[in-house]
C-alpha distance (Angstrom), angle and dihedral (degrees) to the residues before:
residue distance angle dihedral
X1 . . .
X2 3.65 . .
X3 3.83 107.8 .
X4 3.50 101.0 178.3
X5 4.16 117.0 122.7
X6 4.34 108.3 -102.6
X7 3.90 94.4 -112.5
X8 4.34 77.6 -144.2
X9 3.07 84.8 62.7
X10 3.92 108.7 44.2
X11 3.76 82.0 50.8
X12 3.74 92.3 66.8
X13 3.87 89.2 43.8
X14 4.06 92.7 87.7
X15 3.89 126.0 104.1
X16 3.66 86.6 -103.7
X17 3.91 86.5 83.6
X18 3.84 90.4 58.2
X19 3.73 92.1 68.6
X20 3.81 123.0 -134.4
X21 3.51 95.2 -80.1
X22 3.80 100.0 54.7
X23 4.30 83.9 43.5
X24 4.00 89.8 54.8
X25 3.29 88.2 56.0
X26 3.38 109.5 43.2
X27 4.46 91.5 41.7
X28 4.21 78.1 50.7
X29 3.77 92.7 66.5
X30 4.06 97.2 55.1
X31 4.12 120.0 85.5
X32 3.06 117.4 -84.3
X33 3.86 88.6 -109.8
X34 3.98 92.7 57.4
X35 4.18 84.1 44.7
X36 4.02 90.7 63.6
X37 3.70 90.0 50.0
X38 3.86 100.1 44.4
X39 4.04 77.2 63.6
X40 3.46 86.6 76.2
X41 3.52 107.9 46.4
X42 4.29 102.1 74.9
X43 3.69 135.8 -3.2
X44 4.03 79.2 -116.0
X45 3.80 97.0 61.1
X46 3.98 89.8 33.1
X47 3.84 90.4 56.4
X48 3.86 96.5 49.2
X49 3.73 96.1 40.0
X50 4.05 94.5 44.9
X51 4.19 84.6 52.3
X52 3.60 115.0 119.6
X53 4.31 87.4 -133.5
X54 3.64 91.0 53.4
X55 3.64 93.8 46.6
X56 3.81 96.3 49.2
X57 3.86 95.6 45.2
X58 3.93 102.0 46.7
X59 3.68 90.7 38.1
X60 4.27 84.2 59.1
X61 3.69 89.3 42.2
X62 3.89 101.9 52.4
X63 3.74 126.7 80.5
X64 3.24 124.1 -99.2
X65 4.08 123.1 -101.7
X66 3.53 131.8 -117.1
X67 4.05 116.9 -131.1
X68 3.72 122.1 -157.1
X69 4.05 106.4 -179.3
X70 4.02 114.8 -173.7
X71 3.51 124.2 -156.0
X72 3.87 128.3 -165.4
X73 3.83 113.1 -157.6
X74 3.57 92.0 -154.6
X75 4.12 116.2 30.5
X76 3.74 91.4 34.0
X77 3.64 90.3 -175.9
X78 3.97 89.7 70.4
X79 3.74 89.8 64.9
X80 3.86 101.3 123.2
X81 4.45 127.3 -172.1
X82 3.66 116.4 -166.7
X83 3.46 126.8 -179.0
X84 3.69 131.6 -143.0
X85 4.05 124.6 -143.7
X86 4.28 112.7 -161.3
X87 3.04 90.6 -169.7
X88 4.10 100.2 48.9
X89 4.15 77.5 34.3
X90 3.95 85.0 -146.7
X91 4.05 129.8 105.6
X92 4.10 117.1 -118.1
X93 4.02 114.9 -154.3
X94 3.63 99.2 -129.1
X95 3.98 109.6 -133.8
X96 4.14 116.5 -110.4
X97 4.11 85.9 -121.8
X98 3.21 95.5 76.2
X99 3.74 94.4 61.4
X100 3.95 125.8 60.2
X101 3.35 123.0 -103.6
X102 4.21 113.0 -62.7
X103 3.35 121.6 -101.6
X104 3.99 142.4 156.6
X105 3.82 104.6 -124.3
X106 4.04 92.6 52.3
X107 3.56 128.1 104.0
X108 4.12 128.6 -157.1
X109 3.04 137.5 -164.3
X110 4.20 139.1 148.0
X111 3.88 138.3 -154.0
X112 3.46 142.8 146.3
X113 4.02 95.3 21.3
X114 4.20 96.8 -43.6
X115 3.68 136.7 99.2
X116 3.78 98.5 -148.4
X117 4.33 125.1 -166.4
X118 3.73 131.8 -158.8
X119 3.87 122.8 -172.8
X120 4.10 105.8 -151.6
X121 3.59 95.1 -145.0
X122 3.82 100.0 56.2
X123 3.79 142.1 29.5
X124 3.94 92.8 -107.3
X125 4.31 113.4 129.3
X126 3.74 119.5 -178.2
X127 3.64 138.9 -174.2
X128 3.67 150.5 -177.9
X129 4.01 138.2 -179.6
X130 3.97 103.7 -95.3
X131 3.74 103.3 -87.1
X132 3.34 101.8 7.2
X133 3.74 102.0 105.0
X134 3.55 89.2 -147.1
X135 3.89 117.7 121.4
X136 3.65 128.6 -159.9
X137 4.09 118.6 -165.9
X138 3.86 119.9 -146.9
X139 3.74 136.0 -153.9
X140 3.80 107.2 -74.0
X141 3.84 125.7 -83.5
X142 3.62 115.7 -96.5
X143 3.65 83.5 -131.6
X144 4.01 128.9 22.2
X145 4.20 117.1 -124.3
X146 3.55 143.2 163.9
X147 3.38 124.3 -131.9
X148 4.21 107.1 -6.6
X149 3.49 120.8 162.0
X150 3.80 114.7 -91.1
X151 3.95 125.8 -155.7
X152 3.81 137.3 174.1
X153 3.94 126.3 -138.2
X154 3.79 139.7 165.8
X155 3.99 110.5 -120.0
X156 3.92 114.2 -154.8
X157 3.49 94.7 -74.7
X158 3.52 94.6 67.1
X159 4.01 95.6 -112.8
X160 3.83 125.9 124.5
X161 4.02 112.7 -107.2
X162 3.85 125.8 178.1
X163 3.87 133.0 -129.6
X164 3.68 116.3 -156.9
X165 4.14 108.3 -166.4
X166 4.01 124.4 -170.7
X167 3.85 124.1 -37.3
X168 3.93 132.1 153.2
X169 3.57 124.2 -70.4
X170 3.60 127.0 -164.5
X171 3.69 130.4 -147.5
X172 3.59 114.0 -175.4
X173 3.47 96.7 -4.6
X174 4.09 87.0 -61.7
X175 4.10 119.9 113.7
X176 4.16 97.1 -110.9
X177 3.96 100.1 -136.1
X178 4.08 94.7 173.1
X179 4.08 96.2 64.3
X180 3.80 115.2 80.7
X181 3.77 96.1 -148.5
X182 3.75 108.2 -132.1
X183 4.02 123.3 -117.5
X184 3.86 109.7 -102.7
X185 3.99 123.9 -159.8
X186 3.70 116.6 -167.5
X187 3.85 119.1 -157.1
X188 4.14 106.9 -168.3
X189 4.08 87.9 -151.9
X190 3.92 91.3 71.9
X191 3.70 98.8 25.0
X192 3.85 84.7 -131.0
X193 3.69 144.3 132.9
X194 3.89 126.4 -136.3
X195 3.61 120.8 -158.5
X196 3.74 113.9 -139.5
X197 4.33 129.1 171.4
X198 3.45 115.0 -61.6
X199 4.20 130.4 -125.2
X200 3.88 106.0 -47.1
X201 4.35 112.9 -97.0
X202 3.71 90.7 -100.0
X203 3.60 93.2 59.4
X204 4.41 105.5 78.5
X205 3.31 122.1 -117.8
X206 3.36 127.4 -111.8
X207 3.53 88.0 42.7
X208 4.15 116.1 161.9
X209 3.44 142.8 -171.3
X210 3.87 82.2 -91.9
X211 3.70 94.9 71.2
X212 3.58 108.4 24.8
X213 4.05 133.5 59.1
X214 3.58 133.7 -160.5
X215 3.38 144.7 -174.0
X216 3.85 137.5 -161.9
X217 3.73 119.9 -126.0
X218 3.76 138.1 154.7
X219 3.07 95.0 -20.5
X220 3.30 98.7 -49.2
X221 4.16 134.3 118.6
X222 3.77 110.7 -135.9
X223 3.70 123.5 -157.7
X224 3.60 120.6 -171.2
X225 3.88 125.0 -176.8
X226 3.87 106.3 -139.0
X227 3.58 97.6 -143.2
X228 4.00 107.4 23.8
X229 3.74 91.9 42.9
X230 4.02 84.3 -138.8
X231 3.95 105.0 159.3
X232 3.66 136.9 -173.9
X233 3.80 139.9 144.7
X234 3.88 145.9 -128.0
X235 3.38 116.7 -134.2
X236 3.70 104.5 -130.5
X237 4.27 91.9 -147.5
X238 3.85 92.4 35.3
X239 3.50 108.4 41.7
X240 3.54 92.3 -142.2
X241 4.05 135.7 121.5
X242 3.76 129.1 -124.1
X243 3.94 130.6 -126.2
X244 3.55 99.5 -70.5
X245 4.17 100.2 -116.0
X246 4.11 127.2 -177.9
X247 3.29 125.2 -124.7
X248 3.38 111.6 -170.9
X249 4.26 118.5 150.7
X250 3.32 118.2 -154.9
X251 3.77 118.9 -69.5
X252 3.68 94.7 6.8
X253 3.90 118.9 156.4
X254 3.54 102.7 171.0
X255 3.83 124.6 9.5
X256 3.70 128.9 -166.1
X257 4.50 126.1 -159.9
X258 3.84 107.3 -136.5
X259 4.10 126.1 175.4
X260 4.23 104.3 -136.7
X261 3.20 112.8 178.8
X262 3.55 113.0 -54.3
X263 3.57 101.2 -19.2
X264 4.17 139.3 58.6
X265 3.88 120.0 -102.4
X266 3.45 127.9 -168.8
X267 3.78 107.0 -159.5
X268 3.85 108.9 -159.4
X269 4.26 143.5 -173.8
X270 3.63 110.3 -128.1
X271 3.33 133.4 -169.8
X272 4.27 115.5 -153.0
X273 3.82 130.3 160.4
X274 3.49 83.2 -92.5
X275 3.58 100.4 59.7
X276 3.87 147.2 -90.9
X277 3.68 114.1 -35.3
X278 3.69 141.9 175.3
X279 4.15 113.7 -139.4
X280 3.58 131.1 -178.9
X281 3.75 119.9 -144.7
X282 4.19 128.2 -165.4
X283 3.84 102.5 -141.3
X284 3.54 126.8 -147.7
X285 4.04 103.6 -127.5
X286 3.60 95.3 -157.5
X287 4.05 104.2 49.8
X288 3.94 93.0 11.4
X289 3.71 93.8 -126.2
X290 3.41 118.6 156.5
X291 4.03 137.6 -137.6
X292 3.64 124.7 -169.7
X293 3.84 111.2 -122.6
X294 4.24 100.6 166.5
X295 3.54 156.0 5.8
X296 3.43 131.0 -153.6
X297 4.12 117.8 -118.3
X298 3.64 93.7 -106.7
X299 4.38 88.3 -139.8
X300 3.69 74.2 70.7
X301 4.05 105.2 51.1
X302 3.85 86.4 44.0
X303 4.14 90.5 46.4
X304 3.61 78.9 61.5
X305 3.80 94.9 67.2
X306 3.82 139.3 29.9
X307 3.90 106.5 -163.1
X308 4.12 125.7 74.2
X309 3.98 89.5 -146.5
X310 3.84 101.9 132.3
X311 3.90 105.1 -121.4
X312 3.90 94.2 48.7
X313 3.79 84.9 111.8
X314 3.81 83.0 68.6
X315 3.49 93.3 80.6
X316 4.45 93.2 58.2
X317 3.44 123.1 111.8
X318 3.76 143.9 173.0
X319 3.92 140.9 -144.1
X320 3.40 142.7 153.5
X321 3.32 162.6 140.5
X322 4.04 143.4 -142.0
X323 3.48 102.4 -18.1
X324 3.36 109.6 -20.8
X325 3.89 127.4 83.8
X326 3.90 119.1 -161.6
X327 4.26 119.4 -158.2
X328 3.89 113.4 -178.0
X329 3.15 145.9 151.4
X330 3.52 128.2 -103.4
X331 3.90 104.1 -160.3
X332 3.96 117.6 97.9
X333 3.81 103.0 -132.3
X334 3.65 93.9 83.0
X335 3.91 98.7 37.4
X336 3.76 91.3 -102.2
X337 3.92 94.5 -76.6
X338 3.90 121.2 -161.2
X339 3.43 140.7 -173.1
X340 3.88 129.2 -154.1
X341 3.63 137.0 -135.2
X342 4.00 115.1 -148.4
X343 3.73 113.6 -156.2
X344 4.11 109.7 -159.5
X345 3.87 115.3 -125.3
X346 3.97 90.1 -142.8
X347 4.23 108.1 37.7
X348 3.52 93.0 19.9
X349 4.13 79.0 -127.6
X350 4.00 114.2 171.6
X351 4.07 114.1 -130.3
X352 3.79 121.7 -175.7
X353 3.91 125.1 -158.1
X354 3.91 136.9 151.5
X355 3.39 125.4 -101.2
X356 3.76 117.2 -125.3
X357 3.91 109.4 -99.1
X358 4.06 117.3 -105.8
X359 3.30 122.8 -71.2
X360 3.86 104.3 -110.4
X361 2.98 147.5 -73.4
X362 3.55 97.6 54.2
X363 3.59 111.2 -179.0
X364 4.21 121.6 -159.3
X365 3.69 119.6 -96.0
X366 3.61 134.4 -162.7
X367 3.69 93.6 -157.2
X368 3.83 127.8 32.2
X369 3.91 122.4 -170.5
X370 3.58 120.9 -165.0
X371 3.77 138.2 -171.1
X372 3.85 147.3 149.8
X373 3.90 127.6 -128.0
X374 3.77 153.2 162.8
X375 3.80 118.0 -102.1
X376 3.13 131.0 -131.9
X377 4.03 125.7 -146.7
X378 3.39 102.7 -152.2
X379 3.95 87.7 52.6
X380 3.27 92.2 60.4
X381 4.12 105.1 47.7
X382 3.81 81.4 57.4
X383 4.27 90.3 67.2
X384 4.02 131.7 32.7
X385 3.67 104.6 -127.6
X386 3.99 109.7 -144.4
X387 4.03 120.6 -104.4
């Protein structure tokens, strides 16, 4: 019996006898990572991948990423952004090109696809698709800030615009606390800025992207004061503000807004007789009533950390995106660990796991900025990210 393989036959054993369809497919279920380097491996694969189709309906199927960008206030060429894949469950170091230049009065930040920059000490805003190195600069601000909170929406034409709320502005080198800096809306068609009402009174001013959160949802703007749990939001079509409301669970120190899914959750530090612990909460946006939903394993909250000093819970924070809840922490001596909080599609069931530590070296910050957001494919064939 001959039992050697029918070279007619191994011939036809190739992926071109799957058909394009059946390839798509089967290239759409890989990370995103493992995606840009299937590019490489036949004109076939290359083709397919490279296809505007493709591109557009992986990139709406994949999770979104979570950002961690360090700055160093005084070697600013040890500022460091990695990027982390759930789906690849691994960490990429992000490489320094696809940043601008470092510098000490400039503020970052990134949602809904963009990396977005702010000098402090002039009206200049900049952005660029996440990862593709690429930066465009807009018309000035109508008013120069540090740190505001940045989100991306789709106006009725179908076209992304962005809403920059609050931040710090300095006159003179001094914080200005008396001027109530005015929202701005940026529509790339026009180039142009439109000036809109700033935070509501009860909201202080000053306030940054340090101590506020926000989260976009139906077409709403949601800003949430981290430690007065003070809420309200701008209607997107309106350009107006909401009764400023507090939401405020029992026990809560700190309190962060997150869009999951198709809901609002406020994911909180509590303190009980039992302990610290970190909750999350679905909130009602109409009435603002609130419904617990998780809480974190506390093994994990105290993997987090490594000292018993009493305010090393000040250092916790929370973002997200989707389905999937991040809580670090932002101090340096553990390596900024995290854990994540997956939120099923179908049961709405809560699981909790580590995330895998960064990849090193990790150099020390004094500022970390954080952030979740959708990927795009195409950004990324236009920029090798670093093994």
């Amino acid at each position: 019996m001959n039992l050697e393989p029918d070279p007619q036959v191994l011939s036809q054993s190739n992926w071109e006898c799957l058909g394009t369809d059946l390839t798509e497919l089967i290239l759409s279920y890989l990370p995103i990572r493992s995606i840009v380097r299937a590019a490489a491996v036949c004109k076939l694969w290359h083709s397919l991948i490279f296809s505007y189709s493709f591109s557009v309906r992986v990139s709406a199927a994949k999770k979104p990423w979570f950002f961690l960008y360090g700055q160093n206030n005084i070697f600013l060429k040890n500022n460091q952004a990695f990027a982390f894949d759930p789906e690849a469950d691994e960490w990429l170091q992000l490489p320094t090109s696809l940043f601008p230049t470092p510098s000490q009065e400039q503020s970052f930040t990134g949602a809904g696809g963009y990396f977005f920059t702010t000098p402090c000490t002039n009206a200049c805003f900049a952005y660029s698709p996440i990862l593709s190195g690429s930066w465009l600069e807009t018309s000035p601000l109508r008013f120069s800030r540090c740190n505001p909170l940045v989100g991306v929406f789709v106006d009725g034409l179908g076209m992304n615009r962005f809403i920059v709320v609050g931040g710090v502005r300095f006159i003179g080198g001094l914080v200005d606390i008396e001027d109530r800096l005015a929202v701005e809306i940026y529509d790339p068609r026009s180039d142009s800025w439109e000036l809109c009402p700033p935070l509501p009174a009860a909201f202080r001013p000053g306030n940054s992207s340090q101590s506020l959160s926000s989260a976009l949802f139906r077409g709403k703007f949601y800003v949430f004061e981290i430690s007065s749990c003070f809420i309200s939001a701008f209607d997107l079509t309106k350009h107006c503000w909401s009764e400023v409301q507090t939401l405020r669970p029992p026990g809560v120190v700190s309190s962060f807004l997150i869009t999951s899914q198709d809901q609002l959750v406020l994911a909180g530090l509590c303190y009980s007789p039992h302990g610290p612990s970190v909750i999350l909460w679905k909130i009602n946006e109409r009435t603002m009533e609130f419904s617990e939903i998780a809480v974190m394993p506390q093994d994990l909250l105290y993997s987090l950390f490594d000292s018993e000093e009493d305010d090393r819970f000040a250092s916790l924070k929370c973002v997200g995106l989707e389905n999937l809840i991040y809580v670090f922490n932002e101090v340096h001596h553990k390596c900024y660990p995290a854990c994540v909080c997956e939120i099923s599609n179908e049961s709405g069931r809560c699981t909790w796991r580590r995330v895998p530590h960064l990849p090193c070296p990790v150099n020390s910050f004094h500022k970390v900025i954080s952030f979740c957001s959708t990927i795009s494919l195409q950004s990324i064939f236009q920029v090798r990210i670093e093994d």
